[in-house]
N, C-alpha and C positions, 0 to 999 in steps of 0.2 A: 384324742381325735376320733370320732364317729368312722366307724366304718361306712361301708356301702349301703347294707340294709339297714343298719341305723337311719343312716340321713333319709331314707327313700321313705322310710316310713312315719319321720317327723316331716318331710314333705305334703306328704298323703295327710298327716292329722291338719297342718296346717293348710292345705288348699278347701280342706272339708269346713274349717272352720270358718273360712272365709266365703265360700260357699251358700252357708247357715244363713251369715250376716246380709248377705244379698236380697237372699229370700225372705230374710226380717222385712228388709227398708223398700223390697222391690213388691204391692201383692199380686202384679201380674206374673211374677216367676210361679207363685204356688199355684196356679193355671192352668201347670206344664200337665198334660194329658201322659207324658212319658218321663220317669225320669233318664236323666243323661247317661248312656250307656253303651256300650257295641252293639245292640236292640237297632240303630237307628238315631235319626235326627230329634232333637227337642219339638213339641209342636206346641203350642199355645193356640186355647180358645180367645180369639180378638171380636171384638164388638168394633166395628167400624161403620160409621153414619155418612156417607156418601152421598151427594145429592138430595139431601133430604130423606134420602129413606136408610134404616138401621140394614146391617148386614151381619149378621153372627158367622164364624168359620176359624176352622181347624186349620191353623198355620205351622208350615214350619217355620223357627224363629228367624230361621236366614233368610224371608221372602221379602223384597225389598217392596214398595207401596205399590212400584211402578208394576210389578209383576202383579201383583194380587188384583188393581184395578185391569186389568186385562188378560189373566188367566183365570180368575177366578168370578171376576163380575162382568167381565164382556163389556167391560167401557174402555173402547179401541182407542179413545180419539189422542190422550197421552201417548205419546210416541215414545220408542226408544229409539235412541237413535246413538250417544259416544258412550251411554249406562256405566258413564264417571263424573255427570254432574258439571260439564263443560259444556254444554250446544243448546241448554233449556229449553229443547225439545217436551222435555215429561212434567215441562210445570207446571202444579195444580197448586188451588188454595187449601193452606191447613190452618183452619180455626182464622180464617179471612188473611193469614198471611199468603205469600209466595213461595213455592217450595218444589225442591226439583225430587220427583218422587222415586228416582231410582239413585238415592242415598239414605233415603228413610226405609228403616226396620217399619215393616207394618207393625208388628206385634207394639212398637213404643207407641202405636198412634191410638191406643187402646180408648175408646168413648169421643174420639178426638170431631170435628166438625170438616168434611174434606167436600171442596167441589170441581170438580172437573170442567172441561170445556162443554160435557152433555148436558150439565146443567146451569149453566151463563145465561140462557134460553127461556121465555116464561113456559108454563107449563103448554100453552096454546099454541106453543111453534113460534108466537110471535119473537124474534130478535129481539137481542140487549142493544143499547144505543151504540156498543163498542162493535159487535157482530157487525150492524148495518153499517157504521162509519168504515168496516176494514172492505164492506163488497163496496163503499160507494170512493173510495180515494186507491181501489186495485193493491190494497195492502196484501196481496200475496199471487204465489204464482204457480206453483208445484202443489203448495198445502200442504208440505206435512211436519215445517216447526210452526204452522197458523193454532193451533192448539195450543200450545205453551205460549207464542209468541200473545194472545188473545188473554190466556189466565194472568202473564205475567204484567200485561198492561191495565187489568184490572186492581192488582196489587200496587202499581206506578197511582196510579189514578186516587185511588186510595190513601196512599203514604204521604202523596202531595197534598191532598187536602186536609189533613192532618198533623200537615208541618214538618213531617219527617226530613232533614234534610238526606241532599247527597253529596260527595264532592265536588261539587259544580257549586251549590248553594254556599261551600263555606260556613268551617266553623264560626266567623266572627257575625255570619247572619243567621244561622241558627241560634245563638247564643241570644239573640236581640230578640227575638220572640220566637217559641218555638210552638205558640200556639198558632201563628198565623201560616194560611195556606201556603205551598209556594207555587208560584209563577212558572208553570209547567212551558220553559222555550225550549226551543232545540237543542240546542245542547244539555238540557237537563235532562229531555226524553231521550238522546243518542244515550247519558250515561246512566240512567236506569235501565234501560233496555239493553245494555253491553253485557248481559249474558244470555240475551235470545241470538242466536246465531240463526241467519237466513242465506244460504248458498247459495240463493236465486238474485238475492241481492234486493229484496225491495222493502229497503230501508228508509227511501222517503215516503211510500205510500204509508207503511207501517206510522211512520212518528209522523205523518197529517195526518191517521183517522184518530190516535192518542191527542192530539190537538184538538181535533173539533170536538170530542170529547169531554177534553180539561175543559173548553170555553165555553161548551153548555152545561159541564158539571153537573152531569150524568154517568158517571163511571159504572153504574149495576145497571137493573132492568128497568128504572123509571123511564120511560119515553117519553121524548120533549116535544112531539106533537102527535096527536090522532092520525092513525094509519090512512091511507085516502084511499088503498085498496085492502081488496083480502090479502093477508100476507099468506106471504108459501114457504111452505116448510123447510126448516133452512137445512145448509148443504150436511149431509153426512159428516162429519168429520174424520172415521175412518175408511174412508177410501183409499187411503194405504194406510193398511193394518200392518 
Protein backbone atom coordinates (compact mmCIF):
# COMPACT_ATOMS: atom_id res chain seq x y z
CA UNK A 1 0.00 0.00 0.00
CA UNK A 2 1.38 3.59 -0.93
CA UNK A 3 2.15 5.62 1.76
CA UNK A 4 1.26 9.28 2.15
CA UNK A 5 4.08 10.92 0.11
CA UNK A 6 3.98 8.25 -2.30
CA UNK A 7 0.33 8.81 -3.36
CA UNK A 8 0.77 12.70 -3.17
CA UNK A 9 3.27 12.51 -5.62
CA UNK A 10 1.76 10.09 -8.11
CA UNK A 11 -1.06 12.71 -7.71
CA UNK A 12 1.12 15.49 -8.59
CA UNK A 13 2.59 13.42 -11.86
CA UNK A 14 -0.87 12.53 -12.64
CA UNK A 15 -2.61 15.96 -12.46
CA UNK A 16 0.54 17.26 -14.53
CA UNK A 17 0.00 14.92 -17.16
CA UNK A 18 -3.33 15.82 -17.56
CA UNK A 19 -2.51 19.17 -17.55
CA UNK A 20 -0.11 18.74 -20.70
CA UNK A 21 -3.00 16.91 -22.42
CA UNK A 22 -5.26 20.02 -22.10
CA UNK A 23 -2.88 22.45 -23.42
CA UNK A 24 -2.27 19.90 -26.35
CA UNK A 25 -6.17 19.93 -27.36
CA UNK A 26 -6.93 23.50 -25.85
CA UNK A 27 -4.22 26.34 -28.14
CA UNK A 28 -5.91 29.09 -26.22
CA UNK A 29 -4.36 27.53 -22.82
CA UNK A 30 -0.64 28.12 -24.30
CA UNK A 31 -1.91 32.03 -24.24
CA UNK A 32 -1.71 31.96 -20.66
CA UNK A 33 0.69 35.17 -20.00
CA UNK A 34 1.25 33.41 -16.31
CA UNK A 35 1.64 29.94 -15.65
CA UNK A 36 -0.72 28.55 -12.76
CA UNK A 37 0.79 29.35 -9.60
CA UNK A 38 0.73 31.23 -5.93
CA UNK A 39 2.08 34.35 -8.41
CA UNK A 40 -1.60 34.93 -8.89
CA UNK A 41 -4.62 34.20 -11.26
CA UNK A 42 -4.23 32.63 -14.94
CA UNK A 43 -4.70 35.40 -17.56
CA UNK A 44 -5.11 34.82 -21.18
CA UNK A 45 -4.65 37.21 -24.13
CA UNK A 46 -8.47 36.99 -25.80
CA UNK A 47 -9.26 38.59 -29.26
CA UNK A 48 -12.96 39.39 -28.82
CA UNK A 49 -14.83 41.04 -31.97
CA UNK A 50 -17.68 43.02 -30.42
CA UNK A 51 -19.93 45.15 -32.50
CA UNK A 52 -18.03 44.98 -35.22
CA UNK A 53 -14.86 46.14 -34.05
CA UNK A 54 -11.84 43.62 -32.75
CA UNK A 55 -10.82 44.07 -29.13
CA UNK A 56 -7.30 42.40 -28.07
CA UNK A 57 -7.09 42.19 -23.79
CA UNK A 58 -5.42 40.53 -20.90
CA UNK A 59 -7.98 38.47 -19.10
CA UNK A 60 -8.21 36.76 -16.17
CA UNK A 61 -9.56 33.31 -17.23
CA UNK A 62 -12.41 33.65 -14.58
CA UNK A 63 -13.90 37.08 -16.25
CA UNK A 64 -17.09 36.04 -17.16
CA UNK A 65 -18.27 38.07 -20.94
CA UNK A 66 -20.71 40.03 -18.82
CA UNK A 67 -17.84 41.48 -16.78
CA UNK A 68 -15.37 42.09 -19.56
CA UNK A 69 -18.21 43.89 -22.00
CA UNK A 70 -18.61 46.40 -19.02
CA UNK A 71 -15.40 46.56 -17.28
CA UNK A 72 -13.28 46.50 -19.56
CA UNK A 73 -15.02 47.92 -22.99
CA UNK A 74 -17.64 50.29 -21.40
CA UNK A 75 -20.51 48.70 -23.16
CA UNK A 76 -23.17 49.38 -20.07
CA UNK A 77 -26.12 48.45 -21.72
CA UNK A 78 -25.92 44.32 -20.61
CA UNK A 79 -27.07 44.46 -17.49
CA UNK A 80 -26.27 42.40 -14.57
CA UNK A 81 -28.77 41.91 -12.59
CA UNK A 82 -29.33 37.51 -10.75
CA UNK A 83 -25.16 36.86 -12.53
CA UNK A 84 -26.67 33.11 -12.44
CA UNK A 85 -28.10 33.05 -15.76
CA UNK A 86 -31.90 33.29 -14.60
CA UNK A 87 -33.44 37.04 -15.36
CA UNK A 88 -31.68 37.48 -19.15
CA UNK A 89 -31.05 40.65 -18.27
CA UNK A 90 -27.06 40.17 -19.80
CA UNK A 91 -28.19 38.72 -23.24
CA UNK A 92 -26.21 39.32 -26.09
CA UNK A 93 -25.78 37.55 -29.43
CA UNK A 94 -22.67 35.10 -29.90
CA UNK A 95 -21.98 34.28 -33.35
CA UNK A 96 -25.93 35.37 -34.09
CA UNK A 97 -27.09 33.03 -31.32
CA UNK A 98 -28.64 34.20 -27.90
CA UNK A 99 -26.55 33.92 -24.86
CA UNK A 100 -26.72 35.08 -21.40
CA UNK A 101 -23.22 36.74 -20.96
CA UNK A 102 -22.65 36.29 -17.38
CA UNK A 103 -22.24 32.29 -17.65
CA UNK A 104 -19.71 32.65 -20.38
CA UNK A 105 -15.85 32.48 -19.70
CA UNK A 106 -14.71 35.40 -22.04
CA UNK A 107 -11.34 33.75 -22.57
CA UNK A 108 -13.73 30.45 -24.64
CA UNK A 109 -15.21 33.18 -26.79
CA UNK A 110 -11.71 33.66 -28.26
CA UNK A 111 -12.23 35.17 -32.21
CA UNK A 112 -15.96 34.61 -31.48
CA UNK A 113 -18.68 37.24 -33.33
CA UNK A 114 -20.56 39.15 -30.09
CA UNK A 115 -23.17 41.93 -30.55
CA UNK A 116 -24.69 43.77 -27.99
CA UNK A 117 -27.70 46.06 -27.55
CA UNK A 118 -25.10 49.20 -28.72
CA UNK A 119 -24.93 47.74 -31.73
CA UNK A 120 -28.71 46.41 -32.77
CA UNK A 121 -28.53 50.24 -34.20
CA UNK A 122 -27.22 51.19 -37.70
CA UNK A 123 -24.26 53.03 -37.62
CA UNK A 124 -26.27 56.55 -38.19
CA UNK A 125 -28.25 56.24 -34.84
CA UNK A 126 -31.09 55.23 -37.08
CA UNK A 127 -33.13 52.22 -35.03
CA UNK A 128 -33.48 48.54 -35.88
CA UNK A 129 -37.24 47.76 -36.79
CA UNK A 130 -37.19 45.79 -33.33
CA UNK A 131 -35.76 49.10 -31.35
CA UNK A 132 -38.76 51.32 -32.97
CA UNK A 133 -41.48 48.51 -32.72
CA UNK A 134 -40.45 48.32 -28.53
CA UNK A 135 -40.72 52.60 -28.27
CA UNK A 136 -43.88 52.31 -30.49
CA UNK A 137 -46.17 49.26 -28.50
CA UNK A 138 -44.45 50.80 -24.79
CA UNK A 139 -42.52 47.51 -24.65
CA UNK A 140 -40.79 48.64 -21.46
CA UNK A 141 -40.82 50.71 -18.50
CA UNK A 142 -38.05 50.99 -15.90
CA UNK A 143 -35.37 49.80 -19.05
CA UNK A 144 -33.19 47.87 -17.53
CA UNK A 145 -33.91 44.07 -18.67
CA UNK A 146 -34.96 46.29 -22.39
CA UNK A 147 -31.37 45.15 -23.34
CA UNK A 148 -31.45 41.60 -22.99
CA UNK A 149 -35.08 41.56 -23.46
CA UNK A 150 -34.36 43.46 -27.28
CA UNK A 151 -31.13 40.98 -27.97
CA UNK A 152 -33.09 38.09 -26.99
CA UNK A 153 -35.93 38.83 -29.34
CA UNK A 154 -33.67 39.20 -32.01
CA UNK A 155 -32.39 35.60 -31.54
CA UNK A 156 -36.64 34.69 -31.19
CA UNK A 157 -36.99 36.39 -34.57
CA UNK A 158 -34.28 34.66 -35.98
CA UNK A 159 -34.84 30.98 -34.81
CA UNK A 160 -38.41 31.29 -36.15
CA UNK A 161 -37.51 32.13 -39.44
CA UNK A 162 -35.37 29.45 -39.51
CA UNK A 163 -37.77 26.83 -38.33
CA UNK A 164 -36.17 26.39 -35.14
CA UNK A 165 -38.86 24.88 -33.25
CA UNK A 166 -39.88 25.41 -29.39
CA UNK A 167 -42.19 23.49 -27.16
CA UNK A 168 -45.18 25.24 -28.10
CA UNK A 169 -44.39 24.21 -31.93
CA UNK A 170 -44.13 20.39 -31.11
CA UNK A 171 -42.01 17.80 -32.01
CA UNK A 172 -44.59 16.26 -34.49
CA UNK A 173 -44.45 19.69 -36.48
CA UNK A 174 -41.03 20.18 -36.44
CA UNK A 175 -40.36 16.90 -37.67
CA UNK A 176 -42.82 17.67 -40.75
CA UNK A 177 -40.62 20.43 -41.99
CA UNK A 178 -38.13 21.95 -40.25
CA UNK A 179 -37.18 24.12 -43.06
CA UNK A 180 -40.26 26.15 -42.82
CA UNK A 181 -40.59 29.33 -40.82
CA UNK A 182 -42.81 29.07 -37.85
CA UNK A 183 -45.78 31.16 -37.19
CA UNK A 184 -44.47 33.52 -34.43
CA UNK A 185 -48.25 33.65 -32.06
CA UNK A 186 -48.46 34.29 -28.74
CA UNK A 187 -47.91 31.80 -27.06
CA UNK A 188 -44.90 30.94 -29.01
CA UNK A 189 -43.27 34.55 -28.26
CA UNK A 190 -44.62 34.10 -24.32
CA UNK A 191 -42.25 30.74 -24.58
CA UNK A 192 -39.29 31.92 -26.28
CA UNK A 193 -39.11 34.93 -24.29
CA UNK A 194 -39.65 32.91 -20.73
CA UNK A 195 -36.27 33.53 -19.87
CA UNK A 196 -36.32 37.50 -20.15
CA UNK A 197 -37.80 38.40 -16.98
CA UNK A 198 -39.39 41.93 -16.80
CA UNK A 199 -40.44 43.10 -13.03
CA UNK A 200 -42.37 45.81 -14.45
CA UNK A 201 -44.40 43.46 -16.12
CA UNK A 202 -44.70 44.62 -19.74
CA UNK A 203 -45.03 41.62 -21.27
CA UNK A 204 -47.71 42.43 -23.63
CA UNK A 205 -45.97 45.47 -25.07
CA UNK A 206 -42.83 43.31 -25.37
CA UNK A 207 -44.56 40.25 -27.35
CA UNK A 208 -46.74 43.04 -29.74
CA UNK A 209 -43.43 44.86 -30.81
CA UNK A 210 -41.79 40.83 -31.42
CA UNK A 211 -45.15 40.55 -33.54
CA UNK A 212 -45.09 43.36 -35.68
CA UNK A 213 -41.76 42.48 -36.20
CA UNK A 214 -42.31 38.55 -37.21
CA UNK A 215 -45.23 40.17 -39.67
CA UNK A 216 -43.02 42.49 -41.36
CA UNK A 217 -40.07 40.08 -41.16
CA UNK A 218 -37.63 42.42 -40.37
CA UNK A 219 -35.94 40.93 -37.20
CA UNK A 220 -32.16 43.02 -37.84
CA UNK A 221 -31.67 46.44 -39.27
CA UNK A 222 -33.54 46.43 -42.73
CA UNK A 223 -36.15 49.14 -42.36
CA UNK A 224 -39.51 48.43 -43.80
CA UNK A 225 -40.14 51.95 -44.74
CA UNK A 226 -38.18 55.42 -45.44
CA UNK A 227 -37.96 57.42 -42.23
CA UNK A 228 -40.30 60.59 -42.79
CA UNK A 229 -38.20 62.39 -40.25
CA UNK A 230 -34.62 62.95 -39.09
CA UNK A 231 -34.41 60.20 -36.64
CA UNK A 232 -32.98 60.95 -33.10
CA UNK A 233 -30.55 59.33 -31.43
CA UNK A 234 -31.76 56.52 -29.78
CA UNK A 235 -32.23 56.24 -25.89
CA UNK A 236 -28.90 55.43 -23.94
CA UNK A 237 -29.14 52.11 -22.97
CA UNK A 238 -27.07 52.49 -19.87
CA UNK A 239 -28.96 54.77 -17.88
CA UNK A 240 -28.68 52.35 -15.22
CA UNK A 241 -25.35 51.10 -15.25
Amino acid sequence: MLGHTSRNRTWRTVVAARERAARERNPLRQQQTAPPSAAGPVRSRVELRVNGRTHVLDLDNRVTLLDALREQLDLTGSKKGCDHGQCGACTVLVDGRRANSCLLLAVTLDASEIVTVEGLAAPDGVLSPLQQAFLDHDAFQCGYCTPGQLCSAVGVLREAAAGHPSHVTGAAAAAADTARPVVLSAEEIGERLSGNLCRCGAYNGIADAVAACAAAETPDRTPTRTPTRTPTPPPTPDVIA
